[in-house]
N, C-alpha and C positions, 0 to 999 in steps of 0.2 A: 579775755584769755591772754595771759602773756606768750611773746613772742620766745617760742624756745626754734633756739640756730641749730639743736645736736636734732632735731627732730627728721627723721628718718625720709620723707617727703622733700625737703626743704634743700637735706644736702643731694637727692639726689636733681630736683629743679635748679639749685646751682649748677652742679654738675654739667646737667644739660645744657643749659645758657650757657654756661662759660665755652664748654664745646663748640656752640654754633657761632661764638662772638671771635674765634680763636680759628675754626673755619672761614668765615667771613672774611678775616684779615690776612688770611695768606691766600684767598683763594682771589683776592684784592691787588695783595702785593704781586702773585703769580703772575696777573691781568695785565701791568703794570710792566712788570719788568722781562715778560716774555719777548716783546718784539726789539727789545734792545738785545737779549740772547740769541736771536737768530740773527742778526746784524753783526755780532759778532764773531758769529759764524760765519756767517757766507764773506763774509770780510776776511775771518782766518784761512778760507778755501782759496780767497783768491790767492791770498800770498804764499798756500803753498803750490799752488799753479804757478804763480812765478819763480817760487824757488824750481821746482821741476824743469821749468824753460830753461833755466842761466839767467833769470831778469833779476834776480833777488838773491844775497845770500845766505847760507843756510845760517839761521840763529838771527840774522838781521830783524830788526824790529821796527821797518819803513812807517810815516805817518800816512794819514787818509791820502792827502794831497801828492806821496809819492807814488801809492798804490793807485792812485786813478791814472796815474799820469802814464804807468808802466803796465798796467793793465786795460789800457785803451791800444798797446799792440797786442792784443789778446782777441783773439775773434773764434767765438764758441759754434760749433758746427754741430746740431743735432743729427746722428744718424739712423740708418732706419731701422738697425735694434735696438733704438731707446737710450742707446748710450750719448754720451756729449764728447767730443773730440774738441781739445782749446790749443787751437792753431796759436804759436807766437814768432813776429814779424821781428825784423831788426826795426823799424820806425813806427810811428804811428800812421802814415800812409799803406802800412800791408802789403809791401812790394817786396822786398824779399823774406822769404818764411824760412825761420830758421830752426823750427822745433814743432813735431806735436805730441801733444800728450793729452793721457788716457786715465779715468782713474779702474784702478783695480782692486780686489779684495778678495780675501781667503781668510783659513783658518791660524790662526800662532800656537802658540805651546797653552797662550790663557786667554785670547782673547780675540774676536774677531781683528784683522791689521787689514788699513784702508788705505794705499797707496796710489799717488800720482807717478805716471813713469814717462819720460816725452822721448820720443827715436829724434835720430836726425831725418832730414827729407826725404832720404833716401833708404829708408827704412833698416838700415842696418849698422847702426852704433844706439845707444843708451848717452842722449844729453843730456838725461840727469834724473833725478829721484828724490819724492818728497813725500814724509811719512803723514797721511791726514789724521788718523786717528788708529792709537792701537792702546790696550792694557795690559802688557807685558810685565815683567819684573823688575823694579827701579833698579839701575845697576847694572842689569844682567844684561833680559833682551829687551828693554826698554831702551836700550842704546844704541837700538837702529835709528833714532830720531835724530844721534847726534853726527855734527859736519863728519867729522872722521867717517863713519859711517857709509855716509851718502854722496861725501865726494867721490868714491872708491868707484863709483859705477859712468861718472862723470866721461862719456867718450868711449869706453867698453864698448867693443865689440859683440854682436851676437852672436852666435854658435848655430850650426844648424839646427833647425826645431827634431827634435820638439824639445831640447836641452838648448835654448836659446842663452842660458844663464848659468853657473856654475859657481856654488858659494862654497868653497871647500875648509878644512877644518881640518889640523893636525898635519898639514903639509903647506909645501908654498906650490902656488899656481902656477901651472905649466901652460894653460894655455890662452887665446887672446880673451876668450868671451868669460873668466875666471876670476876672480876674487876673493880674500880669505874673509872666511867667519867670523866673529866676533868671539872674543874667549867670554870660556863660561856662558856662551850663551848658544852653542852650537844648532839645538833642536830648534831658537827663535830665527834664526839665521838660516835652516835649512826653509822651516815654512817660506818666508821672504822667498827662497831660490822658487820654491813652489811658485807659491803666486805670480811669480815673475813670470816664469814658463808658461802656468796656463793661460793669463794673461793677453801675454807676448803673441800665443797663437791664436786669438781673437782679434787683434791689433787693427783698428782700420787707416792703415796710413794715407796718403796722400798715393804712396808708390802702387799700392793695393788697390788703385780705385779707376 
């Protein structure tokens, strides 16, 4: 019997093979290139842990060899609500602490926004702010990631709670613990003030303990 290829069986036995051969190889590649993805994750978290400290600048793109070097003043403090607190030191001896920070998270205008926030020692200034992951609107509120952004909080005072934070919009800031908005991106800028606040009142500082 000759071999006919339009035969109804045959293309759909291709079909199927090719499927599982087409599965096989990404689920291969997945295998593969998974733990280099989370390595460069946890890699990206430390640098924005040190951007949040003041140990890094914002947008800098440090190599392995700086990041171990500046992140060995980094001493990760598990607390007993499951959160991490990353104490950072002026040396790598740990003698004087110059910053901790927190990460935090809430809702944006589109997207969950995951922020690292560090107080000074004394729990009451903002030494700095670094965006871990948000999906925001390129352009708009995607541009809380950028320095302009994030310097703006850099030494900020806090405000009494439970408005620890004030991101205002369509005026200029009157008072210490204040900041203006981002244009055009008001509603991504207000969530941020959000998250900041509830945040801020969970805070386990150093001074708090």
């Amino acid at each position: 019997m000759p071999f006919d290829k339009d035969n109804r069986l045959f293309m759909v036995g291709f079909l199927v093979i090719a499927s599982l051969v087409v599965t096989a190889a990404l689920s291969a590649l997945y295998a593969v290139t998974e733990p280099i993805i989370e390595q460069q994750k946890a890699r990206l978290f430390q640098v924005r842990v040190l951007e949040a400290c003041g140990l890094v600048d914002h947008g800098a793109e440090p190599d392995d060899g700086e990041i171990d070097r500046l992140y060995a003043r980094i001493e990760e403090v598990p607390h007993d609500d499951g959160r991490t607190l990353y104490r950072a030191y002026s040396s790598e001896r740990r003698e004087e602490l110059i910053a901790e920070a927190l990460e935090i998270s809430g809702s944006g205008l589109w997207s969950e926004i995951r922020l690292l926030v560090a107080l000074t020692p004394d729990g009451g200034s903002i030494h700095g702010l670094a965006v871990v992951e948000q999906g925001e609107t390129p352009g708009l509120g995607g541009r809380i990631t950028e320095p302009e952004f994030l310097e703006k909080f850099a030494g900020l005072e806090l405000g009494a709670p439970p408005e620890y934070v004030g991101i205002v919009a369509y005026e200029t800031p009157d008072a210490p613990n204040e900041i203006n908005a981002i244009s055009g991106a008001t509603q991504t800028s207000k969530a941020v003030q959000v998250i900041l606040n509830e945040g801020l009142a969970t805070f386990p500082t150093t001074a708090q303990e």
